[in-house]
One Martini backbone bead per residue (centre of mass of N, CA, C, O) as a GRO file, in nm:
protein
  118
    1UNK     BB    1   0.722  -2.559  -0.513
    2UNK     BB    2   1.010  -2.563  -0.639
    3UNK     BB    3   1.355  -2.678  -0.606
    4UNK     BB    4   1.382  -2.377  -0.636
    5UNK     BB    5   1.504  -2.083  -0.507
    6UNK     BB    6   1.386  -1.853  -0.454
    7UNK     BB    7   1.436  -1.492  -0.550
    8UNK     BB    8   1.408  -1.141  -0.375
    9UNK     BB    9   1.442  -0.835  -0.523
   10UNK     BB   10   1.540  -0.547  -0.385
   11UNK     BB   11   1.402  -0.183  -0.464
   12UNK     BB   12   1.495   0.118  -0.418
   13UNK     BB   13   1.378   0.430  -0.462
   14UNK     BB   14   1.462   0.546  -0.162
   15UNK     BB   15   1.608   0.680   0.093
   16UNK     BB   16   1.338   0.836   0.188
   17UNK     BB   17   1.107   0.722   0.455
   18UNK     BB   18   0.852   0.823   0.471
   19UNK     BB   19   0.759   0.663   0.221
   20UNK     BB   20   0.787   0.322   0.173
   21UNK     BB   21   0.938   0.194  -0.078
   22UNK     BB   22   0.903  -0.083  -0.391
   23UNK     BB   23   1.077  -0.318  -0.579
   24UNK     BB   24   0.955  -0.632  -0.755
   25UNK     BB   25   1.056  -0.921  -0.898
   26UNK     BB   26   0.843  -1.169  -1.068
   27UNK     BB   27   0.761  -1.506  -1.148
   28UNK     BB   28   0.456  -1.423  -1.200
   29UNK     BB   29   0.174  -1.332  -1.305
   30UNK     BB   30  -0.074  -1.178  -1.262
   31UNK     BB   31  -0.320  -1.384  -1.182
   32UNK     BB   32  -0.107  -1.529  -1.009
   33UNK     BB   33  -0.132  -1.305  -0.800
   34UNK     BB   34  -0.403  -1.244  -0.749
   35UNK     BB   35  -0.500  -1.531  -0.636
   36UNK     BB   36  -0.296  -1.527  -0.391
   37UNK     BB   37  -0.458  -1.278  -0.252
   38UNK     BB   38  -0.753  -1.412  -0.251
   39UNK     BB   39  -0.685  -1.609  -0.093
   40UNK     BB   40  -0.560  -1.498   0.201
   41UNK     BB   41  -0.805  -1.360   0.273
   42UNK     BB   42  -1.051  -1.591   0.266
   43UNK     BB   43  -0.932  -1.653   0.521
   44UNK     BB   44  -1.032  -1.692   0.855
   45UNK     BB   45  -0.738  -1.605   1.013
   46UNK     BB   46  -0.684  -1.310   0.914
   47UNK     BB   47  -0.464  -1.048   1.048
   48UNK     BB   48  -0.578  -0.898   0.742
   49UNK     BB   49  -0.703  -0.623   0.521
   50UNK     BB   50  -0.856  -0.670   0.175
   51UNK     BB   51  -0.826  -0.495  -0.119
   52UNK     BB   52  -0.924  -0.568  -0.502
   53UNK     BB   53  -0.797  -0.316  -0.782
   54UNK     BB   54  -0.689  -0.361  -1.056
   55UNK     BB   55  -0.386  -0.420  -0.958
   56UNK     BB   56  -0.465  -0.323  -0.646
   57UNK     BB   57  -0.365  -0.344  -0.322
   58UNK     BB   58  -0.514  -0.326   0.003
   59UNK     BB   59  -0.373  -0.329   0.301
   60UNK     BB   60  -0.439  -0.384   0.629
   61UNK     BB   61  -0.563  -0.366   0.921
   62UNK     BB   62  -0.742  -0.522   1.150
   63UNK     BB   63  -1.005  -0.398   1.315
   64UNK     BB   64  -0.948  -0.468   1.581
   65UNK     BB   65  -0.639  -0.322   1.577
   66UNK     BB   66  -0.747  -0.064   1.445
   67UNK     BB   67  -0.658   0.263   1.396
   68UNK     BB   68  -0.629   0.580   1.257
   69UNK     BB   69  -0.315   0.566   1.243
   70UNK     BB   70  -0.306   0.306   1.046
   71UNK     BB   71  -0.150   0.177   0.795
   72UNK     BB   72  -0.071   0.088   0.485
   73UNK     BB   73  -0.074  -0.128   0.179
   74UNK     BB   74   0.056  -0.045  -0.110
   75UNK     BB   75  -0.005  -0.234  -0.430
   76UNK     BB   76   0.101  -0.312  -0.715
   77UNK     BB   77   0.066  -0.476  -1.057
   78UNK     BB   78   0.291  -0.550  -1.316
   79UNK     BB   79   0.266  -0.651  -1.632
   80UNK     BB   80   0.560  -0.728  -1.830
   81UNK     BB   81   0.501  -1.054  -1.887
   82UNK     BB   82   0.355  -1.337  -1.932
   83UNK     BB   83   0.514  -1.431  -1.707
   84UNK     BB   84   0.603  -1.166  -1.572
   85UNK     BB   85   0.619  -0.907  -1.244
   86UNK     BB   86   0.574  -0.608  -1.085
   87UNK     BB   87   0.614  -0.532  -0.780
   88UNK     BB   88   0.454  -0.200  -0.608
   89UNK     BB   89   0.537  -0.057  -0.277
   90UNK     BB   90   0.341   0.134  -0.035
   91UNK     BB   91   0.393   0.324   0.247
   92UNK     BB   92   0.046   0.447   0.443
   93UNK     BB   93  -0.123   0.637   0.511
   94UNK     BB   94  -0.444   0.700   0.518
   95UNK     BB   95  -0.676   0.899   0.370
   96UNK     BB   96  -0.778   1.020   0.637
   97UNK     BB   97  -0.502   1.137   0.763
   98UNK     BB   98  -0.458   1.349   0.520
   99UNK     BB   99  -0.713   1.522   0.536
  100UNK     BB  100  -0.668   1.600   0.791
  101UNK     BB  101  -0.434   1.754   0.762
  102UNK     BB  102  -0.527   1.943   0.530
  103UNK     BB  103  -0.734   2.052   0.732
  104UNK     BB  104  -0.598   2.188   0.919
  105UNK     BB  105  -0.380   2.368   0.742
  106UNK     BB  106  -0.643   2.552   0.628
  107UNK     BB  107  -0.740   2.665   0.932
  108UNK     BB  108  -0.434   2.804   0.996
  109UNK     BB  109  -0.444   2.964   0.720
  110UNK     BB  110  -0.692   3.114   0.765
  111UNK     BB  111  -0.636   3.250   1.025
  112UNK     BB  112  -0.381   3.404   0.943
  113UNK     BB  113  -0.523   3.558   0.726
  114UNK     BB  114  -0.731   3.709   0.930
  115UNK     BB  115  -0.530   3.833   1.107
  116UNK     BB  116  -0.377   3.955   0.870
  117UNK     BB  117  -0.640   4.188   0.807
  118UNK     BB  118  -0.665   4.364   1.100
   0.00000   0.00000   0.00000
């Protein structure tokens, strides 16, 4: 790390924190953003699971701690020029607690259908 202290300027998205987002603007371009969290993930202590697809980061909880209804970190990296770039973070479930979630409401919706049929 350089003599100069790094500051880290967070940009709240929304008041509403149903699903908490956020944006961090970096002085590290994309590559090297990227490289430091494939270092973080391959080490043999890592506290969580990590998966890097095409400048999207998806960090969860570690598996012996995970339960089903356990959130995860949405990351984006978006590389604004060739030395800096923006994360992009959101807080949320997992695609199948959306699922399930969906899943009731339409079994709910289907059954009030049928009763008011009758």
């Amino acid at each position: 790390m350089s003599d100069k202290l790094k500051v880290l300027i967070e940009k709240q998205n929304s008041a509403v924190f149903f699903r908490p987002r956020f944006t961090i603007d970096l002085e590290d371009n994309f590559t090297q953003i990227i490289k430091k969290f494939e270092k973080e993930f391959e080490k043999e202590h890592c506290l969580y699971f990590g998966n890097i697809v095409d400048g999207h980061i998806f960090i969860s909880v570690a598996k012996r701690d995970e339960h089903f209804w356990s959130p995860q970190l949405h990351l984006e990296i978006v590389e604004e020029t060739i030395k800096t770039s923006t994360l992009k973070g959101l807080f949320g479930p997992k695609p199948q607690v959306w699922m399930l979630f969906i899943f009731i409401h339409f079994v709910i919706g289907v059954s009030f259908l049928g009763f008011g049929a009758l």
